[in-house]
C-alpha positions as CSV (number, residue, x, y, z in Angstrom):
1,X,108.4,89.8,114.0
2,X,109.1,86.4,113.6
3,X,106.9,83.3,113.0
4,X,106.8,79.5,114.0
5,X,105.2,76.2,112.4
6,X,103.7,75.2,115.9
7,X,101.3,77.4,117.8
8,X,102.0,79.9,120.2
9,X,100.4,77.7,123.0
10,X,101.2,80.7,125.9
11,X,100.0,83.2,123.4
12,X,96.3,81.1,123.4
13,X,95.9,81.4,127.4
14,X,97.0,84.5,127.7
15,X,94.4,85.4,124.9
16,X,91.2,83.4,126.7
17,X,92.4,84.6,129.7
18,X,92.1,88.3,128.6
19,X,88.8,87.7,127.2
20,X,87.4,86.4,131.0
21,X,88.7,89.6,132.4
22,X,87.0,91.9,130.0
23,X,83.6,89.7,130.2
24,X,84.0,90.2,134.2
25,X,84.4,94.1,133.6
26,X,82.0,94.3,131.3
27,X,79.6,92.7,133.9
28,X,81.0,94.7,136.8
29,X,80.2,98.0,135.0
30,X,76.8,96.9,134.0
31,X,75.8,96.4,137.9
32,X,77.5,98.9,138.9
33,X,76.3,102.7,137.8
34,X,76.6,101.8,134.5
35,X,78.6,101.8,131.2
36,X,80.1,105.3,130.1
37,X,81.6,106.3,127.2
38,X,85.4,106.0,129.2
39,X,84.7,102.7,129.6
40,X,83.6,101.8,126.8
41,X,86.6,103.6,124.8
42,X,88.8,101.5,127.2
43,X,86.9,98.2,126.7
44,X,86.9,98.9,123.1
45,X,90.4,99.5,123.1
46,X,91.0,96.2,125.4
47,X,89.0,94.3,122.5
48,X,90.9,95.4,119.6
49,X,94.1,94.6,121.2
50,X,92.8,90.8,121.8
51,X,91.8,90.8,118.5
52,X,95.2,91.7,117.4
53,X,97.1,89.6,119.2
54,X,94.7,86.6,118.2
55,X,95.4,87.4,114.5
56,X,99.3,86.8,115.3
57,X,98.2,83.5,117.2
58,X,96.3,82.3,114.4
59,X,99.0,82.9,111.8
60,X,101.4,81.6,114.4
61,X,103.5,84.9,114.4
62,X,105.1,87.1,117.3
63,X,106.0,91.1,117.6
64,X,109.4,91.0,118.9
65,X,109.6,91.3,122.5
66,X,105.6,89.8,122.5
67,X,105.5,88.7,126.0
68,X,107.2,91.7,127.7
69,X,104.6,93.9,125.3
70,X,101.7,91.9,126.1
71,X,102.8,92.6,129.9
72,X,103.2,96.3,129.7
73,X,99.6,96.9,127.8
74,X,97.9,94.3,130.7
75,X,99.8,95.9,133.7
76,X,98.2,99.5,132.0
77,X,94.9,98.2,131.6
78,X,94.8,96.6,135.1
79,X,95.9,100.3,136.5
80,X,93.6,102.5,134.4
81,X,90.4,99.8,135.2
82,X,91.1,100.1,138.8
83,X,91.4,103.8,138.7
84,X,88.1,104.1,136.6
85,X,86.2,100.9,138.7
86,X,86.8,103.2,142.0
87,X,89.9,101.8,143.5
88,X,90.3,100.0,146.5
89,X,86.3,100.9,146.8
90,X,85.1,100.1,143.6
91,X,84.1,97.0,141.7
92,X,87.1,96.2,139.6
93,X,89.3,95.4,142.7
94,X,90.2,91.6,141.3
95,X,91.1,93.3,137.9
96,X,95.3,93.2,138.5
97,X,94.4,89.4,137.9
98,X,94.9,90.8,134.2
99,X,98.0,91.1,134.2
100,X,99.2,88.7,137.1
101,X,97.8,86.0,135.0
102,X,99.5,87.3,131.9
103,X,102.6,87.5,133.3
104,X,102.6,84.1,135.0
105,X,101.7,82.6,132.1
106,X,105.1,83.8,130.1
107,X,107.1,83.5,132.9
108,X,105.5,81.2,136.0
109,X,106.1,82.3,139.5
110,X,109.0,85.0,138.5
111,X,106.8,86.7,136.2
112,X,103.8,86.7,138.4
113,X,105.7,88.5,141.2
114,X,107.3,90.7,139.2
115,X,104.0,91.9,138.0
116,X,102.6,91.9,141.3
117,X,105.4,93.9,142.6
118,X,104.7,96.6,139.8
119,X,100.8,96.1,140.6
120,X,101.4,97.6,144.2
121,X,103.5,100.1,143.3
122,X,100.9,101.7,141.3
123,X,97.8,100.5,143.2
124,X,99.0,101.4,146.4
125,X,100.0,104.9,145.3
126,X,97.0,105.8,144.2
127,X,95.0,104.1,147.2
128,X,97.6,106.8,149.5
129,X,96.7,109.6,147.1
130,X,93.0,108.8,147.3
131,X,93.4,108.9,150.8
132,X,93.3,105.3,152.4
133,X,95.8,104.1,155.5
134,X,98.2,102.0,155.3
135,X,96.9,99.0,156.6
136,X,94.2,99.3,153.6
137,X,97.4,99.7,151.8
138,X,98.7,96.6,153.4
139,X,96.2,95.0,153.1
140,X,95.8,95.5,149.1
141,X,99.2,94.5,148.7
142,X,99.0,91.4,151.0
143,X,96.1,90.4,148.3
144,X,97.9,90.6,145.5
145,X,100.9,89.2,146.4
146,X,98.9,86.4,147.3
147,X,96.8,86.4,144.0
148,X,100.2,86.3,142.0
149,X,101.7,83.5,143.9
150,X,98.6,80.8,143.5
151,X,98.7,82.7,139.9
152,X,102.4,81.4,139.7
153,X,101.7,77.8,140.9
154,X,98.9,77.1,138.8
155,X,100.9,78.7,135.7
156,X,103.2,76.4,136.8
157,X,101.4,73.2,136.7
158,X,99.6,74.3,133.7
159,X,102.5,74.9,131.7
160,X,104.4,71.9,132.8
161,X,100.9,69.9,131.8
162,X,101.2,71.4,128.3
163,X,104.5,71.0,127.8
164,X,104.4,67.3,128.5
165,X,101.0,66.6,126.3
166,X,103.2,68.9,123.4
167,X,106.3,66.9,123.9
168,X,103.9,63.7,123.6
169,X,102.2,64.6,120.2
170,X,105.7,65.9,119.5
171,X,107.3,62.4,119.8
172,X,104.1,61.0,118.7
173,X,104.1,62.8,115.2
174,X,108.1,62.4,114.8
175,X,107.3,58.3,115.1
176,X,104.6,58.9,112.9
177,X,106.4,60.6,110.2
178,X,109.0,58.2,110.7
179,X,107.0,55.1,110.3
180,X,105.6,56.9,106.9
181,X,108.7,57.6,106.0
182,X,110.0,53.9,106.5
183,X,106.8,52.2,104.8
184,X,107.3,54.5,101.8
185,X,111.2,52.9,101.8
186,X,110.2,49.6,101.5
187,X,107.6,50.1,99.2
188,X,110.1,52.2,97.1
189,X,112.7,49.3,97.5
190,X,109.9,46.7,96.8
191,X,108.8,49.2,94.0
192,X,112.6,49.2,92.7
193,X,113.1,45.6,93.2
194,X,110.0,44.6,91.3
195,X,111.1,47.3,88.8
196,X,114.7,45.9,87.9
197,X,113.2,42.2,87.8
198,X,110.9,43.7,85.3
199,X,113.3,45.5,83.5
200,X,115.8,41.9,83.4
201,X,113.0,40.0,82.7
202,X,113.6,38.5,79.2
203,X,110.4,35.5,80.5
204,X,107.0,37.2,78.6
205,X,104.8,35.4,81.2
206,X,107.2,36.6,84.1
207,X,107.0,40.0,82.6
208,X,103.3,39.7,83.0
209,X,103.2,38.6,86.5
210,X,106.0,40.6,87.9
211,X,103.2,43.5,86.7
212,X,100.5,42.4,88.4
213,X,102.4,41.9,92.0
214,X,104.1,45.2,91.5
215,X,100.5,47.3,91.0
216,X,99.5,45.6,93.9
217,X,102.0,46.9,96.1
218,X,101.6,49.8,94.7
219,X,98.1,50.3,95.8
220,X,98.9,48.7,99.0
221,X,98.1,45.3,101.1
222,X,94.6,45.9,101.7
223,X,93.0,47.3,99.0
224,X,95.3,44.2,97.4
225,X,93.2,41.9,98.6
226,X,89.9,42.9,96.7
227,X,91.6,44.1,93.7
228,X,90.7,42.7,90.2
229,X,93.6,43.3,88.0
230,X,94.4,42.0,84.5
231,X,97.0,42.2,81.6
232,X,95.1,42.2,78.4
233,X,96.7,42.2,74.5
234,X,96.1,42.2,71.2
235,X,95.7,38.9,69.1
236,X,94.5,38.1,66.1
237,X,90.9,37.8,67.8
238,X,91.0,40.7,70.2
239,X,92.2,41.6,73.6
240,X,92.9,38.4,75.3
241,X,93.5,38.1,79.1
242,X,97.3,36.8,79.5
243,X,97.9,37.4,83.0
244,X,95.3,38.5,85.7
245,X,94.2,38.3,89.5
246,X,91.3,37.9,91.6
247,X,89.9,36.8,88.3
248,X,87.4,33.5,87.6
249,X,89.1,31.1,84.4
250,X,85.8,32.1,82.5
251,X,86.6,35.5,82.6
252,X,90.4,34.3,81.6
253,X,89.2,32.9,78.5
254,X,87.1,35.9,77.4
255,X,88.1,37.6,73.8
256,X,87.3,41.3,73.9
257,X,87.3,42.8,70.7
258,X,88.1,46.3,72.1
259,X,85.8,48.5,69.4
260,X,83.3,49.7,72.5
261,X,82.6,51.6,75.3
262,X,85.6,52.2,77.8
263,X,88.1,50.0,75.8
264,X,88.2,51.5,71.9
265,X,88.5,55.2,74.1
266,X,91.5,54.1,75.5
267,X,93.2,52.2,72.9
268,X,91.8,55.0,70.3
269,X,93.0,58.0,72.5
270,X,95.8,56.6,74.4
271,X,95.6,57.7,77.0
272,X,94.5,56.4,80.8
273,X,90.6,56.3,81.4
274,X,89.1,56.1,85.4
275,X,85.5,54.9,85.1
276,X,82.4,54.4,87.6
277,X,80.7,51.5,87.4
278,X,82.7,49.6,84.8
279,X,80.2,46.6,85.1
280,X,77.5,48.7,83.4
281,X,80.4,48.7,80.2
282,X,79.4,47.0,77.3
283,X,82.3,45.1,77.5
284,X,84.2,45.7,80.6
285,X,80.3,43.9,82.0
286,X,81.0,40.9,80.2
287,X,83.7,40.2,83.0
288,X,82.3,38.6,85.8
289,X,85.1,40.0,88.2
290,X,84.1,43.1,86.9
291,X,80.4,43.5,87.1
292,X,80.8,43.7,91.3
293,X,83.0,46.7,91.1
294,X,81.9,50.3,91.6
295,X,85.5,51.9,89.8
296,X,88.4,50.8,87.7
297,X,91.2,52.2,85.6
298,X,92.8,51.4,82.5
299,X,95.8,52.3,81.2
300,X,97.1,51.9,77.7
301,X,100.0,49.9,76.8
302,X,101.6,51.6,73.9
303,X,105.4,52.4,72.5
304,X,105.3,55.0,70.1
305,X,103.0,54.1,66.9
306,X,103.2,50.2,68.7
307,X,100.3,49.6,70.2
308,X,100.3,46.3,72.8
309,X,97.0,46.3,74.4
310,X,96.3,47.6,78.4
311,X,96.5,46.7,82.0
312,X,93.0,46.8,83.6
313,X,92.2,47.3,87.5
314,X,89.1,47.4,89.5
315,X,88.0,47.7,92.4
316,X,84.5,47.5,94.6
317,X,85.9,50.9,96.7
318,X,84.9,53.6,94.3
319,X,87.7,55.7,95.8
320,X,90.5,53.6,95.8
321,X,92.0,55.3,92.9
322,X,93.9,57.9,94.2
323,X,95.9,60.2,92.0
324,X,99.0,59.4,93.2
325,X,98.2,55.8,92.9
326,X,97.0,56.3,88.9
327,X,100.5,58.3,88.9
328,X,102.3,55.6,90.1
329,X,100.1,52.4,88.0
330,X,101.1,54.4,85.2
331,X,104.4,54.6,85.9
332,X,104.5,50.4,86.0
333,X,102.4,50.3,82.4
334,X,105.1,52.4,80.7
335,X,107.6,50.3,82.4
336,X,105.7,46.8,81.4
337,X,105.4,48.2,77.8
338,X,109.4,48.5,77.5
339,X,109.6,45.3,79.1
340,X,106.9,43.4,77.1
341,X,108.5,45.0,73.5
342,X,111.7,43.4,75.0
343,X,110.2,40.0,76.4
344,X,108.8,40.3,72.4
345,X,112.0,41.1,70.9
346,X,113.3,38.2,72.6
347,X,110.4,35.5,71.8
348,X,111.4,37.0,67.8
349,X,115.1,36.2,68.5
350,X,113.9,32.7,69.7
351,X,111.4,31.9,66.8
352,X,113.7,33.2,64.7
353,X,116.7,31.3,66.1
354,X,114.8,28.3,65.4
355,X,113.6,29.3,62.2
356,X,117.0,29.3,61.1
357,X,117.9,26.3,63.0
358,X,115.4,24.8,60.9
359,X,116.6,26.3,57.6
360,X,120.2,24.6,58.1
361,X,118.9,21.5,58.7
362,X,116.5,21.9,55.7
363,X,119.4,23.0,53.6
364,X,121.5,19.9,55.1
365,X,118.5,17.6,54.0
366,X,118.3,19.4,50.6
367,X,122.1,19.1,50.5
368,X,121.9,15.1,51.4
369,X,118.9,14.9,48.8
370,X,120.9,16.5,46.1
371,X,123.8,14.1,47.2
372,X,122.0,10.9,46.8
373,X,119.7,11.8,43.5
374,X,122.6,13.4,41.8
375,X,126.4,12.6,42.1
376,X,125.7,9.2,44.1
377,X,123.5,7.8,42.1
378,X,126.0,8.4,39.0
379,X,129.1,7.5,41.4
380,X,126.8,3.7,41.4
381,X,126.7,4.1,37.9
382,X,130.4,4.2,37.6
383,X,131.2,1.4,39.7
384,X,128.5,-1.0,37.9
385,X,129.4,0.3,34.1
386,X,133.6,-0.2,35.3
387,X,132.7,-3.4,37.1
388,X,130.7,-4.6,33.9
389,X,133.7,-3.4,31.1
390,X,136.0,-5.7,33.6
391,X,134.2,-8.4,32.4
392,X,133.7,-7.4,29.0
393,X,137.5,-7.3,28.3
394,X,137.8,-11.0,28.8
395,X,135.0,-11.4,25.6
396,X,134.7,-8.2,23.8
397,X,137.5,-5.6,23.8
398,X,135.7,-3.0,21.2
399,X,132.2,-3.4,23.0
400,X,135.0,-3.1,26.5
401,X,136.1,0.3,25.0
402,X,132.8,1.2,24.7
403,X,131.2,1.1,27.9
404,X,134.5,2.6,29.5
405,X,133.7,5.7,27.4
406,X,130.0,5.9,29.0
407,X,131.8,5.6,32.1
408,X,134.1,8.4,31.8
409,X,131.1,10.8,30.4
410,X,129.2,9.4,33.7
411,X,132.7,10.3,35.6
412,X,132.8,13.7,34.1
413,X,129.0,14.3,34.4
414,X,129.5,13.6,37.8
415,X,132.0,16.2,38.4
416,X,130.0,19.0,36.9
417,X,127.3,18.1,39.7
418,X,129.6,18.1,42.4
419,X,131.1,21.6,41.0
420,X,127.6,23.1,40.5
421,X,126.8,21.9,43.7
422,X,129.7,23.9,45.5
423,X,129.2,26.9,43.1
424,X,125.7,27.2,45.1
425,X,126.8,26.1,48.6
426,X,129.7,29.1,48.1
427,X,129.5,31.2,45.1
428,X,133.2,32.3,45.0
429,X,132.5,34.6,42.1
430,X,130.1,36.2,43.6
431,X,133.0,37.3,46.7
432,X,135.3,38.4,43.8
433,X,133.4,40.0,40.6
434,X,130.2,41.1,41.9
435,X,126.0,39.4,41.3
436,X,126.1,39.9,37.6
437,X,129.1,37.5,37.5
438,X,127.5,35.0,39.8
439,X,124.4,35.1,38.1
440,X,126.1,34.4,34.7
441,X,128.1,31.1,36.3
442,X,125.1,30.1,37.5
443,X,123.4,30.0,34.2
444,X,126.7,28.1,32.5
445,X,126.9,26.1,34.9
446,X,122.8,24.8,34.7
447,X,123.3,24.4,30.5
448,X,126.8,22.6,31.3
449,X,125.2,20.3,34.0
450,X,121.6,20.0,33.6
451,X,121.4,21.3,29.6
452,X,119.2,23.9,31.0
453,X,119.2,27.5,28.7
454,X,119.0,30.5,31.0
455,X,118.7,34.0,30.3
456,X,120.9,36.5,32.5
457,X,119.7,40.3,31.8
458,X,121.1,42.6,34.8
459,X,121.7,46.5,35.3
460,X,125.0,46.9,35.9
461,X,124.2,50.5,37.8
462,X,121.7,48.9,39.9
463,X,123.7,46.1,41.3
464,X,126.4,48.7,42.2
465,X,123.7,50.4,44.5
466,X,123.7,47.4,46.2
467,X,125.5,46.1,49.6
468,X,126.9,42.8,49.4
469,X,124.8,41.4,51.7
470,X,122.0,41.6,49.6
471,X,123.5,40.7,46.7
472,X,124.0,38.0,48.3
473,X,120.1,37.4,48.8
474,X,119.2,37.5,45.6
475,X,121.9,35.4,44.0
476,X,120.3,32.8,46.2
477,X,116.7,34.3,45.2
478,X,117.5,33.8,41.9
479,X,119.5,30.8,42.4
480,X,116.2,29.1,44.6
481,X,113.8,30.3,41.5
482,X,116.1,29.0,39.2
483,X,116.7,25.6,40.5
484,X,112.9,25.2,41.1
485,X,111.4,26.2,37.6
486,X,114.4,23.4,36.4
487,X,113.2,20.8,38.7
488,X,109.3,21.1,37.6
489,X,108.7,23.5,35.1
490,X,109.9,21.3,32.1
491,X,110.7,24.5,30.3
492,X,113.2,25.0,27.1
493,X,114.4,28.9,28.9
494,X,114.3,30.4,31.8
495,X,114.8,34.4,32.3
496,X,116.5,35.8,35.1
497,X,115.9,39.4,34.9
498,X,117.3,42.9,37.4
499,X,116.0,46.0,36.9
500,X,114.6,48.9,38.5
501,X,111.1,49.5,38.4
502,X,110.3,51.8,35.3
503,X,107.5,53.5,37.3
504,X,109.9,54.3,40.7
505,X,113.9,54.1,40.8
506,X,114.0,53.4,44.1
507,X,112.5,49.5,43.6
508,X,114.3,47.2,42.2
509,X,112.1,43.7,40.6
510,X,113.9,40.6,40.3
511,X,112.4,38.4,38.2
512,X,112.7,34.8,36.8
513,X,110.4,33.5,34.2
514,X,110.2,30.2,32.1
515,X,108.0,28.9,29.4
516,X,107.7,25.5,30.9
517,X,103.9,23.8,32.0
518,X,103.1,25.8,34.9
519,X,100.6,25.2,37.5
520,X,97.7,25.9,39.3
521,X,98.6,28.3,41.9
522,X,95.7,27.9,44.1
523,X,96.0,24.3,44.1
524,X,99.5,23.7,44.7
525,X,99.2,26.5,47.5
526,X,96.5,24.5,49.8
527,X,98.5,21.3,49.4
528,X,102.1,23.3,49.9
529,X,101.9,22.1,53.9
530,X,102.1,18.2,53.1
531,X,104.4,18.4,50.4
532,X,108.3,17.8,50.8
533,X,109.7,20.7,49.2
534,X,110.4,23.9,51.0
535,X,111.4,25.9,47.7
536,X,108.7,28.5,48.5
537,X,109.0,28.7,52.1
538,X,112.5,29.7,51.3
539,X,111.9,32.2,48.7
540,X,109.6,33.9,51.2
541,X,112.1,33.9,54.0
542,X,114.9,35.2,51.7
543,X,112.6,37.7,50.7
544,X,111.9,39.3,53.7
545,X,115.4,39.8,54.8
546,X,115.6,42.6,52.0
547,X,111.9,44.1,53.1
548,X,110.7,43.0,49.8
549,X,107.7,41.8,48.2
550,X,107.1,37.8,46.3
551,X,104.9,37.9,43.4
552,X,104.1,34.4,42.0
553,X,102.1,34.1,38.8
554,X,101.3,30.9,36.7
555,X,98.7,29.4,34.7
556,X,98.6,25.7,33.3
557,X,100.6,25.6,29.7
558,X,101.5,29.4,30.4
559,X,104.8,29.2,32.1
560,X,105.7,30.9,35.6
561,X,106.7,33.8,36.5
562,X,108.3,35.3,39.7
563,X,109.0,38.2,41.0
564,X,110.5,39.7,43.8
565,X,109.8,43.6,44.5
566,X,113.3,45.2,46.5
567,X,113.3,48.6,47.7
568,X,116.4,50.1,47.8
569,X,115.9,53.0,50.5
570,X,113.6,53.4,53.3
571,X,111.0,55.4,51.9
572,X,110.4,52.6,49.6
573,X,110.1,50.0,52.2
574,X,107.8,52.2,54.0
575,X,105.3,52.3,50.6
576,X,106.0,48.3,50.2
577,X,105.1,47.9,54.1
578,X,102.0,49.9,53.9
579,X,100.7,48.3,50.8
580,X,101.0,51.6,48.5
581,X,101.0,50.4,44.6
582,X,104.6,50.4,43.0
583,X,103.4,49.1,39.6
């Protein structure tokens, strides 16, 4: 037994043309004398063979040997229905058209006399045994001879016919199947294309765009055309709309705030949502592009526990959403998230490029500031109190002496200036002996140069927990705190204290304290913008380089106190990040 893909188109002719003949001997009994039980056994049997073999046709199968079999049991039938019709006397004369038929069809004009001959072989011999002559026997095999060549040339024709119309929808579904096949390769190459321009994208807004074009070739030219598609994310308002298509500038400008219907599902859940009617949304409607659309899908836009917005598409068709094409729209939002986080990761890099851009030039200001109220105003000093002793030597030598003292405490006040001034630029000790040690200099060197008292108390076994680099911090923390509460704070001491937090070993506080005036937090913060210092802009930024946390408490006449909260392994940034108490 074997089977095919394509039908058995011989099979099917030979199988109609089987039914004809038992329709025509069906009839031919009736008018004749009659059905009996013989022929109704051998029309029964003649059924459930058709039958049979139009199971195998169905399920496009074959016995092995089929046509020879199918043959043989028509060339038997066609004998045993003459016999039982009458013979050459009876009714069922035409019935070796059975197997002629057959037999042509499998095999055209060689089959069809080969039957024949058969046929009048066992036709004629039992027309000679019923007793006919032999020109009725002639005569009999004259007609069927006859019968099996026009049997032969119309199989002929037919099958030539079918053959050609097969051949045709052969080559018809091979060009088919090949212009599918080359459509899907461009759109995978255009899908690929669009992909790896995504994926090099470091542009946000080309990130956006490059989206949009590639979900509408995804869902093909012209279902493009009247497709409303938008890339929506989270700000500090909402969802906004940063990139869309087929989409009016007052729906551009809409702020959804994502906490109904359709849209908190999907950001809530996850996961991609298909909805009817997404005008009727309470607010999906408030889109004008929208509210004519009978379906649209939205698909969240989310990177593990980040969360970016989602990528909205509608369309009037309300079938247009196949489930291939939601398999391959989602496809593009996980591929726009990674692209978007990196596009983000990017616009960080930048801000943050220029943040510390700004810093240096800051620090160069600070640096020139420094320069010119410090060592260059005493450096003036020098040359007027030296040019002024010049003169005084010519009229007063003692009151000479004098002023060339002032100068050389001026000359030597200058120096320790300068010196502090390096010590903070590059705090050698710190490279050599460690933050305790650098926190120490610092305070010597503020009583040597400014006469300011400061406090150093420091755990040893805590700065040894620490790496370098933030040791570094927060010699500069301290150093930023320090030089502040000197500037303003008119205070007699300042404490710079490192511990751990009593309450949780894995926090370290860094603190610095003073009992100077103080200030009125709230006041100085709203007028912090138009002022010309930056001393708490960069505590804040050197704070959050170690994940920490900036306390600032003061009171008028109460002194200041700051504090910066360090955790010193992840689980402790994770409570600082998430707000958890640590005091």
């Amino acid at each position: 037994m074997r089977s095919s893909d394509s039908p058995f188109l011989a099979d099917w002719f030979a199988i109609s043309t089987r039914w004809l003949v038992l329709v025509g001997v069906m009839t031919a009994f009736s008018l004749g004398p009659g059905l009996k039980a013989l022929h109704l056994v051998l029309i029964t049997l003649l059924v459930g063979w058709n039958v049979t073999v139009s199971v195998f046709a169905i399920t496009n199968r074959r016995f092995s040997n089929h046509r020879l079999i199918n043959i043989a049991v028509d060339w038997v039938s066609s004998v045993v229905l003459f016999l039982v019709g009458g013979g050459l006397t009876g009714g069922l004369l035409w019935v070796g058209v059975l197997v002629l038929a057959t037999a042509a069809i499998y095999y055209e004009w060689r089959g069809a006399l080969g039957a024949a001959g058969a046929l009048i072989l066992a036709q004629g011999l039992a027309a000679y045994l019923a007793g006919f002559d032999w020109p009725w026997i002639a005569l009999l095999g004259v007609g069927i001879i006859a019968t099996s060549v026009l049997m032969g040339v119309l199989s002929r024709l037919l099958m030539i016919f079918v053959r050609q119309n097969y051949q045709r929808l052969q080559a018809s579904r091979r060009e088919g199947e090949k212009r599918a096949q080359r459509q899907e390769r461009e759109r995978l190459q255009a899908f690929y294309s669009m992909v790896e321009t995504l994926s090099a994208s470091i542009n946000y807004q080309v990130v956006l765009d490059t989206t949009l074009d590639l979900s509408a070739a995804i869902v093909g030219e012209t279902a493009a055309e009247n497709l409303v598609s938008a890339v929506l994310l989270f700000s500090e308002s909402g969802l906004s709309i940063e990139a869309s298509r087929k989409m009016p500038a007052a729906d551009q400008r809409q702020q959804l705030a994502g906490t109904r219907g359709v849209l908190a599902e999907v950001i809530q859940s996850g996961e991609p949502a298909l909805v009817d009617q997404p005008g009727q949304d309470p607010e999906l409607g408030l889109l004008i592009s929208v509210r004519a659309c009978q379906s649209a899908l939205l698909l969240p836009l989310r990177r593990g526990l980040n969360a970016f917005g989602l990528m909205l598409y509608a369309h009037p068709d309300s079938e247009i959403f196949t489930q291939e094409q939601a398999d391959s729209l989602q496809m593009i939002s996980h591929q726009a998230v990674i692209a978007i986080q990196n596009a983000r990761l990017f616009q960080d890099l930048e801000l943050e490029k220029a943040r510390m851009e700004e810093a240096q030039e800051e620090a160069r200001k600070k640096l020139a500031r420094d320069l010119h109220d410090g060592p260059i105003q005493t450096a003036s000093a020098i040359v007027m109190r030296t040019s002024l002793a010049r003169k005084m030597l010519e009229r007063d030598a003692a009151q000479a002496e004098t002023e060339m003292a002032r100068v050389e405490d001026l000359a030597r006040r200058n120096t320790q200036e300068l010196r502090h001034m390096l010590f903070t630029l590059r705090p050698l000790v710190l490279e050599s002996e460690g933050l305790e040690a650098a926190l120490k200099a610092m305070a010597e060197k503020m009583r040597d140069t400014y006469q300011q008292n400061v406090l150093v108390e420091v755990d040893p076994a805590l700065i040894s927990q620490l790496e370098m680099g933030k040791q570094t911090v927060v010699f500069y923390l301290a150093e930023e705190a320090v030089n502040n509460a000197r500037k303003h704070a008119e205070a007699q001491h300042i404490w710079v204290r490192f511990k751990r937090l009593p309450r949780d070993p894995e926090i370290a506080v860094l603190e610095i304290a003073d009992d100077g005036k103080g200030f009125d937090t709230a006041e100085v913060n709203s007028q912090y913008d138009r002022r010309g210092s930056l001393g708490m802009v960069n505590l804040r930024e050197r704070t959050d380089m170690v994940n920490g946390l900036l306390k600032l408490q003061s009171a008028v006449g109460k002194g200041t106190r700051v504090q910066v909260i360090i955790p010193l392994s992840e689980d402790a940034a994770d409570r600082l990040q998430r707000g958890l108490p640590v005091s």
